[in-house]
C-alpha positions as CSV (number, residue, x, y, z in Angstrom):
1,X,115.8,129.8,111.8
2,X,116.3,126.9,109.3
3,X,117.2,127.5,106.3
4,X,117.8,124.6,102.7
5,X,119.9,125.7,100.3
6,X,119.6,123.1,97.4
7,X,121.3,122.9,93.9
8,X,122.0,120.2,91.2
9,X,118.7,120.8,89.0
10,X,119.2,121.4,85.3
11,X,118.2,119.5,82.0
12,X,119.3,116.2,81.2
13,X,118.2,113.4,78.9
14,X,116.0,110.6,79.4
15,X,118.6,107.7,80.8
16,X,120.6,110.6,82.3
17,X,122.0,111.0,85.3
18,X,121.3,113.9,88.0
19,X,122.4,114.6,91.7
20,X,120.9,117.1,93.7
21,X,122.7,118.4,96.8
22,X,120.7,120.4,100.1
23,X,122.6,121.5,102.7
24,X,120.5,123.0,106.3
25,X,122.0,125.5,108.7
26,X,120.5,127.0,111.3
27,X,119.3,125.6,115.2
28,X,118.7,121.7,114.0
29,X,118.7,119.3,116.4
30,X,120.3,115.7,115.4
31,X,116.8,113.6,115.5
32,X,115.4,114.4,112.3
33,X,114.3,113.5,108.6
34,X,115.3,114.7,105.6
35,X,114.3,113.9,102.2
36,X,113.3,115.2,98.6
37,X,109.6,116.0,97.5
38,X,108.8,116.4,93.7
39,X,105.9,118.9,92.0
40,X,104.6,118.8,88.4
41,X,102.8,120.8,86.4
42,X,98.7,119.9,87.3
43,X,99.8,117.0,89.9
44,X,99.8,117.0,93.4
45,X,103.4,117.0,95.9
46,X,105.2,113.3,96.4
47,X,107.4,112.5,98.6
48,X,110.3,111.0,96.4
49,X,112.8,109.7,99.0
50,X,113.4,110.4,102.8
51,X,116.2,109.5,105.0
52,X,116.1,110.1,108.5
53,X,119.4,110.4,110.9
54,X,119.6,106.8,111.8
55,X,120.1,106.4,108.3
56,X,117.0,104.6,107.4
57,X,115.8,105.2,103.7
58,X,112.5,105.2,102.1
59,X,111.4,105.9,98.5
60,X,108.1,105.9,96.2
61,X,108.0,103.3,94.2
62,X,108.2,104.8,90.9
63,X,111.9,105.8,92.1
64,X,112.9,102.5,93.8
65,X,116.1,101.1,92.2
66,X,116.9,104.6,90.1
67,X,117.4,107.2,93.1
68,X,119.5,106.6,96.1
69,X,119.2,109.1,99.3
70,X,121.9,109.6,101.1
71,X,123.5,111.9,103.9
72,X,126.7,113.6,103.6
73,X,130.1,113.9,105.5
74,X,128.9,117.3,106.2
75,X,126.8,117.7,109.2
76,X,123.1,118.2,108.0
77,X,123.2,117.6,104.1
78,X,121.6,115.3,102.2
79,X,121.8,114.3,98.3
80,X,119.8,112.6,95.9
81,X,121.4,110.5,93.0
82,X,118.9,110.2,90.2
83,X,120.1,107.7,88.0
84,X,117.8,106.2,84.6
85,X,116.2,109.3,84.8
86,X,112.7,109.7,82.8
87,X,110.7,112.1,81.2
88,X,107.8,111.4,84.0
89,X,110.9,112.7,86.3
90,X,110.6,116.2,85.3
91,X,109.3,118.4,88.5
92,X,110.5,120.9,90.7
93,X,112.3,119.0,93.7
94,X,112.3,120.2,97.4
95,X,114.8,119.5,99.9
96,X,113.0,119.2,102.9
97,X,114.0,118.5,106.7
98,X,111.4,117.5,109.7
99,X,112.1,118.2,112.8
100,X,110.3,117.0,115.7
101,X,110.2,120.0,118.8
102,X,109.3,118.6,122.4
103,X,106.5,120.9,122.8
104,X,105.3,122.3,119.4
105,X,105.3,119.3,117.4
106,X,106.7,118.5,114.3
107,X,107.8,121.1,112.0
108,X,108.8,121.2,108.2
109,X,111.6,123.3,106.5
110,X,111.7,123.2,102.8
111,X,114.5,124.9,100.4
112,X,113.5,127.1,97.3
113,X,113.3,124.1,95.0
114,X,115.2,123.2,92.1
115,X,113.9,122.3,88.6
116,X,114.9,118.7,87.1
117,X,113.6,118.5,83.3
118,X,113.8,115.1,81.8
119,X,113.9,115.4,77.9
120,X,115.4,115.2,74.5
């Protein structure tokens, strides 16, 4: 199986600066995305940022210009830099990877999640 081990959350200040780091193991096969979904209290999932192994990049636009995705030297890790950070920041984050399987479709592998809190 898949497994995401994430770290980096913790408390910072609004204008702060936060990376979070997501490392997968398991059977993955190189053709896939990963990327980092948020969830606050009373609102629904987002998708924050997503890179896929071509190294194409997509963000939501409340994060554009502040966070950068980005893989790592090591083979199937991925980190977000979360720069400017703001108090509307604050959510639990999920590493996630997708992985596409010839015959049973698409398939999503999240990590435990990691709690970023934005405040002074």
């Amino acid at each position: 199986q898949v497994q995401l081990v994430e770290s980096g959350g913790g408390l910072v200040q609004p204008g702060g600066s936060l990376t979070l780091s997501c490392a997968a193991s398991g059977n993955i096969f190189s053709i896939n995305t990963m990327g980092w979904y948020r969830q606050a209290p009373g609102k629904q999932r987002e998708e924050v940022a997503a890179i896929t192994n071509t190294g194409s990049r997509d963000y939501v636009d409340s994060v554009k210009g502040r966070f950068t995705i980005a893989r790592g030297n090591a083979k199937n890790t991925v980190y977000l830099q979360m720069n400017s950070l703001k108090p509307e920041d604050t959510a639990v984050y999920y590493c996630n990877l997708h992985q596409d399987y010839q015959v049973r479709g698409g398939v999503d592998y999240w990590g435990q999640g990691t709690q970023v809190t934005v405040s002074s």
